[in-house]
C-alpha positions as CSV (number, residue, x, y, z in Angstrom):
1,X,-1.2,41.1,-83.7
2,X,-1.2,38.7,-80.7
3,X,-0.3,40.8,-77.4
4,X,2.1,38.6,-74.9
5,X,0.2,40.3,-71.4
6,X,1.8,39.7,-67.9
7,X,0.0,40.7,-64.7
8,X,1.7,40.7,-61.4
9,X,-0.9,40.6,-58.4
10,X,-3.1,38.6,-60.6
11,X,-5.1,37.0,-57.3
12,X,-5.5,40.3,-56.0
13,X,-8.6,42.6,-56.5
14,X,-7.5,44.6,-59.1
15,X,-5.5,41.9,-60.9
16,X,-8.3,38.9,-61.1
17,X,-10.7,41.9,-62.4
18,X,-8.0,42.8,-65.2
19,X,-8.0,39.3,-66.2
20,X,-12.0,39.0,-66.4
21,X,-11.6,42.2,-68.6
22,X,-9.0,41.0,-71.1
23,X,-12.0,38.3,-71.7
24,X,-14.7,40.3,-72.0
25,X,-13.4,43.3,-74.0
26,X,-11.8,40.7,-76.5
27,X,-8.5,41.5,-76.4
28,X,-6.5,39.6,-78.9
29,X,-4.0,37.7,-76.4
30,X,-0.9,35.3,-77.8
31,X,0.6,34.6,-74.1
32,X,-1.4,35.2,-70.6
33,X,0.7,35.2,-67.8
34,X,0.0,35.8,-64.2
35,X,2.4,36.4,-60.9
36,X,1.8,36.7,-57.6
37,X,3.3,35.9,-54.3
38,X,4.9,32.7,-53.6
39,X,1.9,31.2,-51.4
40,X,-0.5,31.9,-54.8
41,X,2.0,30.0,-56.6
42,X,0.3,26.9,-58.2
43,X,-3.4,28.7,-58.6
44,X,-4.9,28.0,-61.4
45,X,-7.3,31.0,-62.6
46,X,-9.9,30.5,-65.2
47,X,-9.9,32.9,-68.3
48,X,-11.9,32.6,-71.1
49,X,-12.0,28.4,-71.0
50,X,-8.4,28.2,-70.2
51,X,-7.0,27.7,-67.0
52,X,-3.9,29.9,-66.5
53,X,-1.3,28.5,-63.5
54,X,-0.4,31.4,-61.4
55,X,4.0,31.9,-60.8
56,X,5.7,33.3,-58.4
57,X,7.0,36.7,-59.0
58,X,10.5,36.7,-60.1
59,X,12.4,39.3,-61.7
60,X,14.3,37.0,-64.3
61,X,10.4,35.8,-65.4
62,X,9.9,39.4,-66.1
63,X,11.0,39.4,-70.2
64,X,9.5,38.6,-73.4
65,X,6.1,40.9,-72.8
66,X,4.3,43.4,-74.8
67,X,2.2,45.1,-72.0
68,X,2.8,44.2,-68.1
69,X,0.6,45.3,-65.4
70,X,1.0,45.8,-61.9
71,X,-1.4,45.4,-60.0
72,X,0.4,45.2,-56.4
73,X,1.3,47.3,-53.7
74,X,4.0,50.4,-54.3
75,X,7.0,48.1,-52.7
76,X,6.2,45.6,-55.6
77,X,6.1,47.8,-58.0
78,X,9.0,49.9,-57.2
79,X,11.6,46.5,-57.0
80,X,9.8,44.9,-60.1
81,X,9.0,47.5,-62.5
82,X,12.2,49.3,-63.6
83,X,13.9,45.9,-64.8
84,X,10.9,44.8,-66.6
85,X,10.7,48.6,-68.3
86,X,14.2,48.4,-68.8
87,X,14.1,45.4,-70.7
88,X,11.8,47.4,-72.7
89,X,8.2,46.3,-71.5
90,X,5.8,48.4,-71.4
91,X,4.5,48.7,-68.0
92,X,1.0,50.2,-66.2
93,X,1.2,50.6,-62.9
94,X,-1.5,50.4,-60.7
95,X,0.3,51.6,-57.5
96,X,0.9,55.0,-56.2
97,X,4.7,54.2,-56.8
98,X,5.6,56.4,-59.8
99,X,2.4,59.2,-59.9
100,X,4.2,61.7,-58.4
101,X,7.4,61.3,-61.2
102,X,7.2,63.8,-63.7
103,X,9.1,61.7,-66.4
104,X,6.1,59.3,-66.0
105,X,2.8,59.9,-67.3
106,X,-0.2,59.6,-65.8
107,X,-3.0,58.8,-67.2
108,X,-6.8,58.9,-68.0
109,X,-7.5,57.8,-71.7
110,X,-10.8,60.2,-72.0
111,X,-8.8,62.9,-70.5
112,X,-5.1,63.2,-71.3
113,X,-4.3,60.7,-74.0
114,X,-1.9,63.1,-75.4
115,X,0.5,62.3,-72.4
116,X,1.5,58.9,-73.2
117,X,3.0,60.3,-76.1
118,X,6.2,61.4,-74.2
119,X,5.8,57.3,-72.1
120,X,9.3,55.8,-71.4
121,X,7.6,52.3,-70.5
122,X,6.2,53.2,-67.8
123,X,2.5,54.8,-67.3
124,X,0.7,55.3,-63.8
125,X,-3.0,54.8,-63.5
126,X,-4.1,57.8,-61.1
127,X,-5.9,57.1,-57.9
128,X,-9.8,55.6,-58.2
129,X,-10.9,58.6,-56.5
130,X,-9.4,60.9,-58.9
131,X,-10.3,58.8,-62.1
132,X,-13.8,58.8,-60.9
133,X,-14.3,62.6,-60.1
134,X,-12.4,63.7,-62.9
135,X,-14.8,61.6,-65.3
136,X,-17.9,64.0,-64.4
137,X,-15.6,67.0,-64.0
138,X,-13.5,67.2,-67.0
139,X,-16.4,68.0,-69.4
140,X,-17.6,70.8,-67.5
141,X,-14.3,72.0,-67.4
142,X,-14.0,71.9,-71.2
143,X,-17.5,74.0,-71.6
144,X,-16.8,76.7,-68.4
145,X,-13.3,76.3,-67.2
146,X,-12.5,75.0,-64.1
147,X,-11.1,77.0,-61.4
148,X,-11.3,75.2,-58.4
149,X,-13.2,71.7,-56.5
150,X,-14.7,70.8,-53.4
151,X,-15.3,66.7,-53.1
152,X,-16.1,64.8,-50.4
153,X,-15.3,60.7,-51.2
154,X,-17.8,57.6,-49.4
155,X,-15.0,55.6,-50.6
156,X,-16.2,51.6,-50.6
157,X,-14.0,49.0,-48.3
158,X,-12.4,47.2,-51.8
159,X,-10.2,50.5,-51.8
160,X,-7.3,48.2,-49.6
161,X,-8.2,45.4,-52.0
162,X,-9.7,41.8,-51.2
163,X,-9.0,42.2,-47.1
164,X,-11.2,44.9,-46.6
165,X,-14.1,43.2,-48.4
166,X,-13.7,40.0,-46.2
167,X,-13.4,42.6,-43.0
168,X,-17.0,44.1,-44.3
169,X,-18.7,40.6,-44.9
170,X,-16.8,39.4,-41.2
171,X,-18.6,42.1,-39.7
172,X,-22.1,41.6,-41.1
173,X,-21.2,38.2,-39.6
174,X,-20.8,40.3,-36.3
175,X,-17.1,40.0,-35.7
176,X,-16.0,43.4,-36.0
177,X,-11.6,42.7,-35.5
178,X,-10.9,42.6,-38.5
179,X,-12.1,46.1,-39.7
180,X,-10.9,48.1,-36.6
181,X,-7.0,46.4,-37.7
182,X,-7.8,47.5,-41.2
183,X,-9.6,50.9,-41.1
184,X,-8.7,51.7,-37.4
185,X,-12.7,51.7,-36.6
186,X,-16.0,49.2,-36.7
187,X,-17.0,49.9,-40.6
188,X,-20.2,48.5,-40.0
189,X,-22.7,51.3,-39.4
190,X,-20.2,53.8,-39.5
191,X,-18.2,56.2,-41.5
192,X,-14.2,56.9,-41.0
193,X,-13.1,60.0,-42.4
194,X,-9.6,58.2,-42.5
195,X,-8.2,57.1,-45.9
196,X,-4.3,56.6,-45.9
197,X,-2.2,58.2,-43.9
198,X,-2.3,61.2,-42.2
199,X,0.0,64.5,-43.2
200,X,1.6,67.0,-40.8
201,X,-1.0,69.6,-42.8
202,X,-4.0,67.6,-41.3
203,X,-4.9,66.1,-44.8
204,X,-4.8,62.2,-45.5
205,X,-2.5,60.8,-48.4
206,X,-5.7,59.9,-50.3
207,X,-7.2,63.3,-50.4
208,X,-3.4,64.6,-51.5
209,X,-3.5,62.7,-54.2
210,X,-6.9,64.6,-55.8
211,X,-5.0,67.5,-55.3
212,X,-1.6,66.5,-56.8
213,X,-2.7,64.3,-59.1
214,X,-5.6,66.1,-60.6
215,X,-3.1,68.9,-61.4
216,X,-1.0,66.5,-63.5
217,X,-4.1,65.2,-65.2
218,X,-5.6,68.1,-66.3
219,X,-2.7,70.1,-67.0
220,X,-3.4,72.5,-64.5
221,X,-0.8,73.1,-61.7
222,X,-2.7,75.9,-59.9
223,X,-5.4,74.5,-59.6
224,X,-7.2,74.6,-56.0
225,X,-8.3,71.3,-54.5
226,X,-10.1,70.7,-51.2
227,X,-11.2,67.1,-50.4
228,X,-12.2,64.9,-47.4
229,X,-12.0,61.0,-47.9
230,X,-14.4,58.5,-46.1
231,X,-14.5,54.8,-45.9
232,X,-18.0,53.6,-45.7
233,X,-19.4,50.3,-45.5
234,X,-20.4,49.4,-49.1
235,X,-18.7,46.9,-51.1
236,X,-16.9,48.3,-54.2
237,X,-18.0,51.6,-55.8
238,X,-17.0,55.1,-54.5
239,X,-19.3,58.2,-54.0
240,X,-18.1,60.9,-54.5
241,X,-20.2,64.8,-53.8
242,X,-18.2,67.5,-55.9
243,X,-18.7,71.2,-55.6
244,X,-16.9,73.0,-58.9
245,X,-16.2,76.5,-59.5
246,X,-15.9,77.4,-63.1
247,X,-14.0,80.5,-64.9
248,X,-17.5,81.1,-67.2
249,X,-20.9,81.6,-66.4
250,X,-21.9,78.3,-65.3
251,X,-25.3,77.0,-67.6
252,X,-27.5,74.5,-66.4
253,X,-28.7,73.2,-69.2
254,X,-25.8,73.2,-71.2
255,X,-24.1,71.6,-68.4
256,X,-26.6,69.0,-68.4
257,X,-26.6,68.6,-72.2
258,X,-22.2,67.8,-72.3
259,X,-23.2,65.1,-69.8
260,X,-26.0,63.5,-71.4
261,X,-24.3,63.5,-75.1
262,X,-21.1,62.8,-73.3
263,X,-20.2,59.2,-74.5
264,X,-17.7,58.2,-71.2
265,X,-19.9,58.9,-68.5
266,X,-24.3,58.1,-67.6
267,X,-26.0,61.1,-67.0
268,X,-29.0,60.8,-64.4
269,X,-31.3,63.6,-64.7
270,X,-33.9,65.4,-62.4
271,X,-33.8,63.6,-59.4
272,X,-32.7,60.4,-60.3
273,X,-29.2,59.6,-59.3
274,X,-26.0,56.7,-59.3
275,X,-26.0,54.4,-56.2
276,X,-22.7,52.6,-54.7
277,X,-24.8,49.5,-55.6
278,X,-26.0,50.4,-59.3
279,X,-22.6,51.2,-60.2
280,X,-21.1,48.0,-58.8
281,X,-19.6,46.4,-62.0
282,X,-20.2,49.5,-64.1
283,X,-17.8,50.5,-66.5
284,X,-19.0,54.0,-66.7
285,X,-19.2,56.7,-64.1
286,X,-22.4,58.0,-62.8
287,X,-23.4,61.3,-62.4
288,X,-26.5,62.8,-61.1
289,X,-27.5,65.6,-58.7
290,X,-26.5,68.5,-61.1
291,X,-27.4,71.8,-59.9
292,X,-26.1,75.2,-59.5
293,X,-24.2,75.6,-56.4
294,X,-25.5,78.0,-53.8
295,X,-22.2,79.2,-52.1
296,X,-19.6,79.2,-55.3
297,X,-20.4,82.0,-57.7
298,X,-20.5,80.0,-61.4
299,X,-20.4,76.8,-59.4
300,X,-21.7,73.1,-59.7
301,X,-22.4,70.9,-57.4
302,X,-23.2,67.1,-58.7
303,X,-22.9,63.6,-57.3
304,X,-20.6,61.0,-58.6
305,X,-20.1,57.2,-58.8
306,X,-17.6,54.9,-60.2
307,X,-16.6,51.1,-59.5
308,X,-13.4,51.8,-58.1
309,X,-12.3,48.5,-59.4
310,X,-13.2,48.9,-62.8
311,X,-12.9,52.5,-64.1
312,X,-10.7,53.2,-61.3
313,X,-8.5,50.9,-61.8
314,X,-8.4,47.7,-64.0
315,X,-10.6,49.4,-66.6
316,X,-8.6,52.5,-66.6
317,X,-5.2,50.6,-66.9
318,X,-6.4,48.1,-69.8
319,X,-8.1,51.3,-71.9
320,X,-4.6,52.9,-71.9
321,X,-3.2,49.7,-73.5
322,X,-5.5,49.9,-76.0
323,X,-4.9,53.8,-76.8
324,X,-1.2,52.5,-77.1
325,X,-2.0,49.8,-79.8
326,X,-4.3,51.9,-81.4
327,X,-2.0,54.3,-82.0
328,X,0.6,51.6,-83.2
329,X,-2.0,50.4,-86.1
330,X,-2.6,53.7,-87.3
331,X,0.6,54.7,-87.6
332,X,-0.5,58.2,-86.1
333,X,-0.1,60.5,-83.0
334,X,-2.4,60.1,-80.3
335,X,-4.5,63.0,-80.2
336,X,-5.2,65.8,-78.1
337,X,-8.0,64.8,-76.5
338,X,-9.2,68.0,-74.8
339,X,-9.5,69.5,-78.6
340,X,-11.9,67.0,-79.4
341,X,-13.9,67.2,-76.3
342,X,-14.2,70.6,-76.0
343,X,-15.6,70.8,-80.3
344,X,-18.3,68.8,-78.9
345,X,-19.4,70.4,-76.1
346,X,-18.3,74.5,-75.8
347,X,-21.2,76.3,-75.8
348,X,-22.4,78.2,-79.1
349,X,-22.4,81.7,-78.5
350,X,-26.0,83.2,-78.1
């Protein structure tokens, strides 16, 4: 069946990546239509040989849809969204508008399919940072049980879309302005350990969000969570160092076997490892660095890496579209998918 698609913020980062995925994953499309703001009104953006004029975001354009994305800020999304859903649209959200809603789900296809079995059109697609760790982590979790993380985020400057790369490539030019308005420091040469705003308990939004929103994810509202977040100067892939404790003896070589036969994520062994550049464009997650950890008792410590806007983001958000209508062809449940994970990878015993 021929899927009727809408994306709102379709010039944006996240948006014009979505569209460039719908082409190259296939994706059997009947109608194509993009929205932005008013001044993007008019733009014509190529997809597949097509040319596809940009609208201006209206609510009453907002009907006759299968699948809408939004790929826009959380004011966007919260005026937008609920009379699209209404209408009975189902709608992904790429903001941090609805996350923290309990009625909505959110989502990581490889990790909590099962959720958008309960979706009342509308699902959230978690923060990049917390897609990206989770990728490397969940696994591990499956074999050893998780009990508690440690990650410290080089987060890339495409993280406050399209502005912050042109405020990185101004500065290479030498005109530094345009990053301290943007990140509240020079980014070139630097590091800010500033991402979103800060909280009266001393921790930024972004790092509450691995906290709050890996609990949803995994199912685990106990869970323990201490991050930092850092904006560095590369251009769109985070980095990401995670320290885990586990519930079970933690084994090396096990560990390092769930990742290599693991089919979501590229395993880099020894002392080979994922780089903010190699990853650029990369629809799987990187991870490398795996060792046991010298201050956790059955702990972990790896390096992770992820194209922020692919798997966390446009990638993420298109993969739980397809879930959906795979689901719809077979007529079936969506499956558990920590069951299947953890046949595949629990350790046998002895």
């Amino acid at each position: 069946m021929k899927l009727r698609i809408g994306i709102v913020g379709a010039t944006g980062i996240v948006g014009s990546e979505l569209i460039t995925l719908i082409a190259e994953r296939g994706t059997p499309v009947g109608t194509l239509r993009l929205f932005a703001s008013e001044k993007s009104g008019g733009k014509k953006v190529p997809f597949g040989e097509d040319l596809v004029i940009v609208e201006k975001l209206e609510s009453r354009k907002l009907t006759n849809f299968d699948y809408l994305f939004f790929c826009s800020n959380e004011g966007v999304s919260r005026e937008f969204l609920p009379t699209a859903a209404a209408n009975g649209i189902c709608c992904i959200d790429n903001s941090a508008a609805f996350r923290e809603r309990g009625d909505v789900p959110l989502v990581v296809p490889e990790i909590n399919s099962h959720a958008l079995a309960e979706h009342k059109n509308v699902i959230a697609n978690p923060n990049c940072s917390t897609i990206i760790t989770l990728m490397a982590i969940f696994p591990l979790h499956v074999a050893f049980g998780l009990k508690k993380f440690c990650a410290t985020t080089y987060q890339a400057v495409s993280g406050v879309g399209c502005s912050g790369i042109e405020a990185l490539n101004r500065a290479i030019d030498g005109n530094h302005a345009m990053s301290e308005e943007i990140f509240g420091e020079q980014i070139l040469f630097n590091a800010v350990p500033k991402v979103g705003k800060f909280f009266a308990n001393g921790y930024t939004s972004e790092e509450m969000k691995m906290l709050n929103e890996s609990r949803r994810i995994l199912g685990f509202p106990d869970l323990r969570v201490s991050s930092t977040c850092v904006r560095i100067p590369a251009m769109r892939a985070h980095s990401i160092s995670v320290i885990a404790e586990f519930e079970r003896s933690f084994d090396l070589c096990v560990a390092q076997r769930i990742l290599r036969e693991n089919e979501h994520v590229d395993y880099f062994p020894g002392t080979s490892f994922p780089s903010a550049i190699e990853r650029t464009k990369k629809d799987r997650v990187g991870v490398g660095r795996l060792r046991v950890d010298t201050f956790f008792d059955n702990g972990a410590t790896m390096w992770v890496v992820g194209d922020q806007i692919r798997k966390g983001a446009a990638l993420n958000a298109l993969q739980i579209m397809e879930l959906l209508e795979f689901q719809k062809c077979k007529s079936t449940p969506i499956p558990l998918v920590v069951q299947d994970v953890r046949a595949k990878t629990m350790p046998s015993s002895g």
